[in-house]
Each structure stands twice: as C-alpha cells, then as structure tokens.
PAGU-931863 format. One record per residue (C-alpha): residue number from 1; residue in three letters; x, y, z. Coordinates in nm, 2 decimals, padded with zeros to 4 digits. Example, Ala and Ser with C-alpha at 12.3 -4.5 7.8 and 13.67 -1.06 7.14 Angstrom:
<rs>
<r seq="1" type="ALA" X="01.23" Y="-00.45" Z="00.78"/>
<r seq="2" type="SER" X="01.37" Y="-00.11" Z="00.71"/>
</rs>
This chain:
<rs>
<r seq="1" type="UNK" X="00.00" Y="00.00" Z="00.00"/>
<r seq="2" type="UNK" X="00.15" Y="00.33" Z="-00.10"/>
<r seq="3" type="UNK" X="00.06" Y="00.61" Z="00.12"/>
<r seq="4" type="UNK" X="00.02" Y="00.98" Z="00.08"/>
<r seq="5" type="UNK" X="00.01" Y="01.25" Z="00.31"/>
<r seq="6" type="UNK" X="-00.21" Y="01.55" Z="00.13"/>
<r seq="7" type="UNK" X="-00.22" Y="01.89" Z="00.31"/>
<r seq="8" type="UNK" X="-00.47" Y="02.12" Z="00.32"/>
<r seq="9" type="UNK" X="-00.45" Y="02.42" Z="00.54"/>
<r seq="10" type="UNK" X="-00.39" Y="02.30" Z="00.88"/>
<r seq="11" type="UNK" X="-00.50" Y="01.96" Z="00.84"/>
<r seq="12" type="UNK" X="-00.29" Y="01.70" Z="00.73"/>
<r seq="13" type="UNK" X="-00.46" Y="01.39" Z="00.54"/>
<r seq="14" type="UNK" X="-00.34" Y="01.00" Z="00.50"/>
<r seq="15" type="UNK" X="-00.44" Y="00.95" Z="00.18"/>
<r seq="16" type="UNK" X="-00.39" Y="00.58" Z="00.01"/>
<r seq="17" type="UNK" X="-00.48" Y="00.47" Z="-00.36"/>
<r seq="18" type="UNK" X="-00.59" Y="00.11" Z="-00.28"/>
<r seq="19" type="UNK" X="-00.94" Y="-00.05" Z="-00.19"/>
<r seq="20" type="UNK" X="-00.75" Y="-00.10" Z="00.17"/>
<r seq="21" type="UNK" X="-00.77" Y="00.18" Z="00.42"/>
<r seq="22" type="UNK" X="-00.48" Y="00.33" Z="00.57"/>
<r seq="23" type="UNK" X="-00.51" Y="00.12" Z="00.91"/>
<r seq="24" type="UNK" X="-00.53" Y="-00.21" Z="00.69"/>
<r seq="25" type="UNK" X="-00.92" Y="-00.23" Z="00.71"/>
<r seq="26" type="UNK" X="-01.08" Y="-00.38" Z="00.35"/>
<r seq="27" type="UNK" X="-01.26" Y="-00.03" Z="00.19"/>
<r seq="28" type="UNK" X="-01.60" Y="-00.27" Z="00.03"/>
<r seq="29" type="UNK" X="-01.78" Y="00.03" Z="-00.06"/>
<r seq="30" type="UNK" X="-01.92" Y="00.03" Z="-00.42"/>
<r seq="31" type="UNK" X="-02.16" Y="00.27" Z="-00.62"/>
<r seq="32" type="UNK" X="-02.53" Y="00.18" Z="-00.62"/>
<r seq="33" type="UNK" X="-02.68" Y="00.10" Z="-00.95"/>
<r seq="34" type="UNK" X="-02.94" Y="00.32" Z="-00.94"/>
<r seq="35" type="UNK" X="-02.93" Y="00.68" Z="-00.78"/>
<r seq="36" type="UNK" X="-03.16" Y="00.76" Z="-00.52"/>
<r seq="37" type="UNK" X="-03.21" Y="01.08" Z="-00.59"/>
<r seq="38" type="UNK" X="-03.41" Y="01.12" Z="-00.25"/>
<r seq="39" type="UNK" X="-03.15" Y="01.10" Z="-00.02"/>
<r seq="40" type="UNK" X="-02.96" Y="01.44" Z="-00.09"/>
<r seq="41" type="UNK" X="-02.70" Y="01.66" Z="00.04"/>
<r seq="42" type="UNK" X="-02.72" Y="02.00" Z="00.19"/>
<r seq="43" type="UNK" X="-02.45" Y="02.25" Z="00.19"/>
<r seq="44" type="UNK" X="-02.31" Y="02.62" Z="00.14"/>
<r seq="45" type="UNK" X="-02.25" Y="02.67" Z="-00.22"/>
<r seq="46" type="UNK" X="-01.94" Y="02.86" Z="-00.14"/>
<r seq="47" type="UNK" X="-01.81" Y="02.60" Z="00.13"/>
<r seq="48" type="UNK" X="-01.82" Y="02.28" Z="-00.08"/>
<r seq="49" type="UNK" X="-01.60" Y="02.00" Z="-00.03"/>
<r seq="50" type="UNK" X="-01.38" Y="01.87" Z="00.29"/>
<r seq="51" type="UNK" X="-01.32" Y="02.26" Z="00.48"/>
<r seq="52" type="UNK" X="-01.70" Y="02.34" Z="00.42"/>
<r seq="53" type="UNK" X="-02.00" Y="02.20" Z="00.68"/>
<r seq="54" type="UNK" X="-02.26" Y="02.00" Z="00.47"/>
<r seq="55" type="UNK" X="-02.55" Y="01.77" Z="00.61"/>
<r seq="56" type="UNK" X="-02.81" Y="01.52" Z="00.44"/>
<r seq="57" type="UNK" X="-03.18" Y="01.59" Z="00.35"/>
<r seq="58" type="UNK" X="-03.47" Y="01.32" Z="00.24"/>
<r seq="59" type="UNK" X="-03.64" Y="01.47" Z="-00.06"/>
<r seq="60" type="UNK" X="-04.05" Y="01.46" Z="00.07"/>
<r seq="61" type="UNK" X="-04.22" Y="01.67" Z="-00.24"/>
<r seq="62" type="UNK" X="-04.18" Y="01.85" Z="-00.55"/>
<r seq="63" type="UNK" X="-03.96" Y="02.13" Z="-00.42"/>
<r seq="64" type="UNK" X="-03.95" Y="02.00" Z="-00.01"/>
<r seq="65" type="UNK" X="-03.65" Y="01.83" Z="00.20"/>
<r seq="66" type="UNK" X="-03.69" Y="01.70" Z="00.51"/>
<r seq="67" type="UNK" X="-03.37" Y="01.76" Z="00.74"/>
<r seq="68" type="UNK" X="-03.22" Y="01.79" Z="01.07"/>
<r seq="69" type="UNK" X="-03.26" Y="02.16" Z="01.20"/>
<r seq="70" type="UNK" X="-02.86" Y="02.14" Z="01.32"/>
<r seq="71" type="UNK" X="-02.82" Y="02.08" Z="00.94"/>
<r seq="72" type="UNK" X="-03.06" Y="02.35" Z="00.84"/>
<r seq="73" type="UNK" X="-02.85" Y="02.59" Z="01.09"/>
<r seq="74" type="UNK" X="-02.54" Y="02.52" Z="00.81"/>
<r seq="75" type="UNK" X="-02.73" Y="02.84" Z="00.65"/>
<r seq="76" type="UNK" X="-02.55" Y="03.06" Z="00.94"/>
<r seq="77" type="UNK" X="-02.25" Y="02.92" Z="00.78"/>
<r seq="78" type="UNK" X="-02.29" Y="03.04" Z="00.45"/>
<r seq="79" type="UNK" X="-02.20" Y="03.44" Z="00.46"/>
<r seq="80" type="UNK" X="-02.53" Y="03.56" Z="00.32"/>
<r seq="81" type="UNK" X="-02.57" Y="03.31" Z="00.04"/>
<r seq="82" type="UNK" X="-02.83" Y="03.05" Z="00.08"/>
<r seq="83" type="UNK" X="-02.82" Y="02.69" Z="00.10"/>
<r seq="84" type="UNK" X="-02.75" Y="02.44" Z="-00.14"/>
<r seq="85" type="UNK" X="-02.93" Y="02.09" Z="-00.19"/>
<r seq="86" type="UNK" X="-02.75" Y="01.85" Z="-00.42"/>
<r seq="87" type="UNK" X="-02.92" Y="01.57" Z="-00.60"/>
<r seq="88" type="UNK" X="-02.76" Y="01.22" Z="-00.81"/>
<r seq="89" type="UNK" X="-02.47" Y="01.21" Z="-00.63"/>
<r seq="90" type="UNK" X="-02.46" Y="00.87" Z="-00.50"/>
<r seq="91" type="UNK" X="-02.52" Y="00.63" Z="-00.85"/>
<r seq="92" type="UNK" X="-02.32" Y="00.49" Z="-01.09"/>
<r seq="93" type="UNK" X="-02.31" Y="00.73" Z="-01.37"/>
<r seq="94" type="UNK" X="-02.54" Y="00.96" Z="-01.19"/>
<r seq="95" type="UNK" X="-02.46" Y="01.33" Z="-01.26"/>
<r seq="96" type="UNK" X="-02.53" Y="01.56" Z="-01.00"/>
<r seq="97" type="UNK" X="-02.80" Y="01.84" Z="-01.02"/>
<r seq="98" type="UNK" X="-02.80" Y="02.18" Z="-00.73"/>
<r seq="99" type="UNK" X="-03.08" Y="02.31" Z="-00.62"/>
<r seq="100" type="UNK" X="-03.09" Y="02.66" Z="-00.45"/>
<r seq="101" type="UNK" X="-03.31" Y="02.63" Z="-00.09"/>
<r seq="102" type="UNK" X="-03.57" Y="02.96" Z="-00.12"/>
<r seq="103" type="UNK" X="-03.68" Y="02.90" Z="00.25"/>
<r seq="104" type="UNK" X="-03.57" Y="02.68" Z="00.57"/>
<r seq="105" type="UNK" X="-03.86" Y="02.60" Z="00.85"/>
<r seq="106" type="UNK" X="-03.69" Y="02.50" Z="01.19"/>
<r seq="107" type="UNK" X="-03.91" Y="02.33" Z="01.43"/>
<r seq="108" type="UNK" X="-04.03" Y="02.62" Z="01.66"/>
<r seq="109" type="UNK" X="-03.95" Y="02.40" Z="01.96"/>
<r seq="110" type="UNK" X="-03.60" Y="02.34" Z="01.84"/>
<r seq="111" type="UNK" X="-03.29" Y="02.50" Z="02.07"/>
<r seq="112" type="UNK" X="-02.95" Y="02.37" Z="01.98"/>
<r seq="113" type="UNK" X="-02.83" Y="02.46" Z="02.35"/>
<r seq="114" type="UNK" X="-03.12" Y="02.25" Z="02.53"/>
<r seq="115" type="UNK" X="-02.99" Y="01.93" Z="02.66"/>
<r seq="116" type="UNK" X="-03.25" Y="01.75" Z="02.50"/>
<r seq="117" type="UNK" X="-03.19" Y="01.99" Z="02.17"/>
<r seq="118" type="UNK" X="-03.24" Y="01.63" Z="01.91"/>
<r seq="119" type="UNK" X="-03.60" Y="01.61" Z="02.02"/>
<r seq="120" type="UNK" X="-03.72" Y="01.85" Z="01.75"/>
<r seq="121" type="UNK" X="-03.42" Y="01.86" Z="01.54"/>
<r seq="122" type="UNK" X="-03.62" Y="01.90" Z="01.23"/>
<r seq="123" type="UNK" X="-03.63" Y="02.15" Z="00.94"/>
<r seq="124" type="UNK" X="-03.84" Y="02.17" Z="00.61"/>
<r seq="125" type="UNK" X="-03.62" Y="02.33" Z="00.31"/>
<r seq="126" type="UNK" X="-03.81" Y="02.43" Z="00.02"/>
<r seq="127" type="UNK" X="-03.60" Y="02.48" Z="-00.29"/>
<r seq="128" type="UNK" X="-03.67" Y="02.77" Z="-00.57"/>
<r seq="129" type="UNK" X="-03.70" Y="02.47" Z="-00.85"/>
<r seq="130" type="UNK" X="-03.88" Y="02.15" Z="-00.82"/>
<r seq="131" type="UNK" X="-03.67" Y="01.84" Z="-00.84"/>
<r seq="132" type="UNK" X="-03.69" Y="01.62" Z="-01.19"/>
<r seq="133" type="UNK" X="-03.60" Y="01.27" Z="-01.00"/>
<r seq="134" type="UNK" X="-03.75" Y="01.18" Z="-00.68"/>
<r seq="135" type="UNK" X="-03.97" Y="00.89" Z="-00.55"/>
<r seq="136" type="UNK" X="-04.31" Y="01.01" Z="-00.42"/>
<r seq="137" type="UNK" X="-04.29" Y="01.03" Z="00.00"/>
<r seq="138" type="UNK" X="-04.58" Y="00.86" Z="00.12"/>
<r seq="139" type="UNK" X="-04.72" Y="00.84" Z="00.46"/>
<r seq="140" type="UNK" X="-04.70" Y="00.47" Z="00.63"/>
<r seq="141" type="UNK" X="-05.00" Y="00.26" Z="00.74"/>
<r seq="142" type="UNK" X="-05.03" Y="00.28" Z="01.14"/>
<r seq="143" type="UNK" X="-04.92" Y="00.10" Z="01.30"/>
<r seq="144" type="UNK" X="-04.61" Y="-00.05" Z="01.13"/>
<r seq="145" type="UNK" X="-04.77" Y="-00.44" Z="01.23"/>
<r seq="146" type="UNK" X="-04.38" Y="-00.50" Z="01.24"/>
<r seq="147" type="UNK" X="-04.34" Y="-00.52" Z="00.91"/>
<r seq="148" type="UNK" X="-03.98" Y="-00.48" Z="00.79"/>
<r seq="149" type="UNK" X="-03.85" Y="-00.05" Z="00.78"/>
<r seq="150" type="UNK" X="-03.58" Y="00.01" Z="00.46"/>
<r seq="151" type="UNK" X="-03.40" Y="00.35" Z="00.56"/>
<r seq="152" type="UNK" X="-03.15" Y="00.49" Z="00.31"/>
<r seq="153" type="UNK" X="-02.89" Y="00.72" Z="00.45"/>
<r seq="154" type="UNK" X="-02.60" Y="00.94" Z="00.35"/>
<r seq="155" type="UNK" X="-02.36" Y="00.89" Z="00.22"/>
<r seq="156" type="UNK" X="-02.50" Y="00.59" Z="00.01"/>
<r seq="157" type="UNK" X="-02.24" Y="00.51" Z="-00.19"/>
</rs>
C-alpha cells in the first residue's frame, strides 16, 4: 500500500490509492446501480468540499427536504448566500443536479443549546425549483404491524 500524506490548510490527510484503508481495514464500498435521488446533500454553495459544513436531507415533495434543523442551521455558515441541496450524487453514472433552498422551517420547539436539543431537530427546506427525479414520500399505514422498515442514508455510496 502506498501512502500519501495531502495537506490542506492545517489539516494533514493520509491518503492511500488502494481499496485497503490506511489502518489495513478492507474499503468494500461500491456505487449503487441506481441513484436515489431522495437521499440528498445540503450544503453552502461557497463551502463545498472537505473545509465546508454540509448535512443530508430526504427529498418529501416537489420542491420540499426533510432535514435535521442542526443541518438547516449550516445556512449561518454560508455568509449571506443561501443553502445548497444536491441531488444524483450517489449512483453509478449519476450526474449531480444543485438546487438553491428559497426557504428553511426550523421546528419552533428546536434549541440547539437544550440538553434534549435532538428532540425537535427538524427543518423543512423548500427549494426555488422543483426536483426532476425523486420517489413520491408517502405516509405509512399505522401502525407498522412490524413489518420490515428500509432507511436509506448518506452517504449511500
């Protein structure tokens, strides 16, 4: 294995070109064969990439994310421009598509400095375009009866 180091700014990065991680660990990650172009990322157009803040997002309607309000707070981040929602990154062969966010809803309950500050951690972004790709969000029968849950997460790669 033939190791790298790769600095940027302050931070100093191991870097290796092999499907084996620096600390020996087999990488088995692949690309999914279809793009789920609900599970997005959120970010600050200007802060892209490894020194910018950046969260994930479920796409729930036309021009609507679902987030985390912590994630939604990235906005404080982004001096004055607004938020950033990325679709088709996590396919093989998918091309990506940005969507500017028009509008963030935080949970009125929501206070990042309570100690129980995840119980409303939720925020409704609503972008200025309506996304091309997305499977419709539909609301479950309840209860559940236990029948089995499929949660996709970032990053799904």
């Amino acid at each position: 294995m033939k190791e790298n180091y790769k600095n940027i700014g302050n931070i100093n990065l191991d870097v290796c070109d092999e499907a084996v991680s620096c600390a020996g660990t087999p990488d088995t990650r692949h690309k999914l064969e279809r793009t789920d172009f609900n599970v997005v990322r959120v970010s600050c157009n200007e802060l892209d990439g490894i020194n910018g803040q950046w969260g994930t997002g479920i796409v729930i309607g036309p021009n609507k994310v679902l987030t985390a309000a912590h994630v939604a707070e990235i906005e404080r981040h982004c001096f004055g421009e607004p938020l950033i929602v990325y679709t088709g990154e996590n396919g093989a062969g998918s091309v990506p598509k940005k969507y500017t966010v028009a509008s963030v809803k935080i949970h009125p309950s929501y206070n990042r400095n309570a100690a129980d500050r995840y119980k409303h951690d939720l925020a409704v972004l609503t972008t200025i375009e309506s996304f091309t790709q997305y499977k419709s969000f539909s609301r479950a029968p309840d209860p559940l009866d236990f029948t089995g849950l499929i949660w996709t997460g970032y990053p799904s790669d």
